[in-house]
C-alpha positions in Angstrom: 8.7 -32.0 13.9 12.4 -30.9 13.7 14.0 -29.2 16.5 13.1 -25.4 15.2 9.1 -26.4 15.4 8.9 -26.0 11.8 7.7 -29.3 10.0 9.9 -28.6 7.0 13.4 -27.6 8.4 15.4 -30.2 5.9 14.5 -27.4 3.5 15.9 -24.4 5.4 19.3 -23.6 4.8 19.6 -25.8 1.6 20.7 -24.0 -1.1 19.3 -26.6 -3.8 16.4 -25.6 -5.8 13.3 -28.2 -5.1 14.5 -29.9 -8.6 17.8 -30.4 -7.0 16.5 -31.6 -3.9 14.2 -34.2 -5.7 16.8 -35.5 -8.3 19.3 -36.4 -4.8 16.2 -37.7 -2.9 15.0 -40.3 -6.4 18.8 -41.1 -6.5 18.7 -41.9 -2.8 15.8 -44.0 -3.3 17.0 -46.0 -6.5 20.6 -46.9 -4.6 18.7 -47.7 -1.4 16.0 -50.0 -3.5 19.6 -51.8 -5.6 21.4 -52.1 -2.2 18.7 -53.5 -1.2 17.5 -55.7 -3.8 21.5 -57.1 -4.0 21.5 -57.7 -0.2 19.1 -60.7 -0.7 20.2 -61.9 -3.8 24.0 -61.7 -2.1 22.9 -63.6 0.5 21.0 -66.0 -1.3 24.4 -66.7 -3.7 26.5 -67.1 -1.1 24.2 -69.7 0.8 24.2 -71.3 -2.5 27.4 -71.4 -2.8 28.2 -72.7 0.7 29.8 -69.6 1.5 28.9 -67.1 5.1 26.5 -64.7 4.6 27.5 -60.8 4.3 28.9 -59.5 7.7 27.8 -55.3 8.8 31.1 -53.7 8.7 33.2 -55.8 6.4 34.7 -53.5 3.8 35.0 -57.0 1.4 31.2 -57.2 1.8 30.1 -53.7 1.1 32.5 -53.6 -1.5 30.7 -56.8 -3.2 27.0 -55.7 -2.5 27.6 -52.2 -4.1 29.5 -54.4 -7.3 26.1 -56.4 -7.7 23.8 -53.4 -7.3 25.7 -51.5 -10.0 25.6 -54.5 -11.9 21.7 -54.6 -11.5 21.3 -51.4 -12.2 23.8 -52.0 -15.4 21.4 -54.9 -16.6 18.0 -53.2 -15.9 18.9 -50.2 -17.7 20.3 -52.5 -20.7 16.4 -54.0 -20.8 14.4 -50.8 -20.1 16.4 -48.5 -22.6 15.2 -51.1 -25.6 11.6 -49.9 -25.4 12.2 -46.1 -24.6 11.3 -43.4 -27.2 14.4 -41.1 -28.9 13.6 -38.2 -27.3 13.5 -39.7 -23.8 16.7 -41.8 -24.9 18.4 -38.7 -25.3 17.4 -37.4 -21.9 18.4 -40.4 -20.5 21.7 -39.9 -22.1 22.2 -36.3 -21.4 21.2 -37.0 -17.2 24.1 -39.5 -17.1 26.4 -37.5 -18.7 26.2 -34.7 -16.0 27.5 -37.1 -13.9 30.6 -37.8 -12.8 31.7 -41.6 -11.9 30.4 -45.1 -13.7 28.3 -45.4 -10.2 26.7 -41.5 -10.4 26.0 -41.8 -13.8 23.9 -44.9 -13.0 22.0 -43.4 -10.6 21.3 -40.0 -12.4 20.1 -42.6 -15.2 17.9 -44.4 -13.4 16.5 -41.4 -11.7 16.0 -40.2 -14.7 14.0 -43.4 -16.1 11.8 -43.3 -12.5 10.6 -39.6 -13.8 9.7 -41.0 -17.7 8.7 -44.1 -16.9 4.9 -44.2 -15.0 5.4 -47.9 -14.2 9.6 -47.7 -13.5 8.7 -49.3 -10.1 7.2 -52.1 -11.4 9.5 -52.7 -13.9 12.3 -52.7 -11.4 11.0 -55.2 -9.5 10.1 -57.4 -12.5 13.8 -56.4 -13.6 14.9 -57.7 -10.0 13.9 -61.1 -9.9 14.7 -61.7 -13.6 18.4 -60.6 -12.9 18.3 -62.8 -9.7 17.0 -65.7 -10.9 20.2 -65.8 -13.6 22.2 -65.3 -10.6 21.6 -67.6 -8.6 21.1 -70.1 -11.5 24.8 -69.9 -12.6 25.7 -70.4 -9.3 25.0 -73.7 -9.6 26.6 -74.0 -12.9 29.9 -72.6 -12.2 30.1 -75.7 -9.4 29.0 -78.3 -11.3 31.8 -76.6 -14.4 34.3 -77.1 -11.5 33.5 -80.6 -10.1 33.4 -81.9 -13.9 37.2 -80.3 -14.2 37.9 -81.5 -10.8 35.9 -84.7 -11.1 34.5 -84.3 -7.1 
């Protein structure tokens, strides 16, 4: 209950329609689901790469962690706009063009695919795991690249 006694005071005093307020509340969700998705892949590259994990309040962290959600989200849209229909291609298209920056544009686009796509959720995380497991796999290779240039 909020402080006024009504159940439902977020809605009071918002001047966004209940479309508006769903679109910010799906984008929410999608950039809370990539953060977090990126969190344990980050942390799992840098223990594979012998490196600390992520620190709360660094800005280098943050700054990394949003990099590899909006790459995430960059690859999962690459593999979930192959099997979409024209018309909701072109809705796709049209939602991230409203927005403003590379970043908004991938979450308008994503909210977007959440609303078209009954099953978006699952895909996600099937679209998580793929994108993690390549990850974490070139982590390896990129050491073993050096040690062959560096011969250690």
């Amino acid at each position: 209950m909020s402080p006024d006694g009504s159940a439902f005071a977020h809605q009071h005093g918002d001047p966004r329609s209940l479309a508006e307020r769903i679109e910010a509340q799906l984008r929410s969700r999608v950039e809370e689901a990539a953060e977090m998705a990126s969190l344990d892949l980050l942390v799992a590259l840098r223990a594979r790469a012998g490196r600390p994990a992520p620190e709360d309040g660094n800005d280098r962290d943050r700054a990394e962690l949003s990099d590899l959600a909006f790459e995430f989200l960059s690859a999962l849209r690459g593999t979930l706009i192959a099997e979409l229909p024209a018309a909701d291609r072109a809705a796709l298209e049209a939602a991230e063009a409203r927005a403003g920056d590379p970043r908004a544009r991938a979450l308008a686009g994503h909210a977007s695919l959440a609303r078209r796509l009954p099953d978006y959720w699952q895909r996600f995380e099937a679209g998580r795991l793929t994108f993690a497991e390549s990850r974490v796999a070139t982590v390896g290779q990129e050491r073993g690249w050096l040690r062959r240039i560096f011969g250690r």
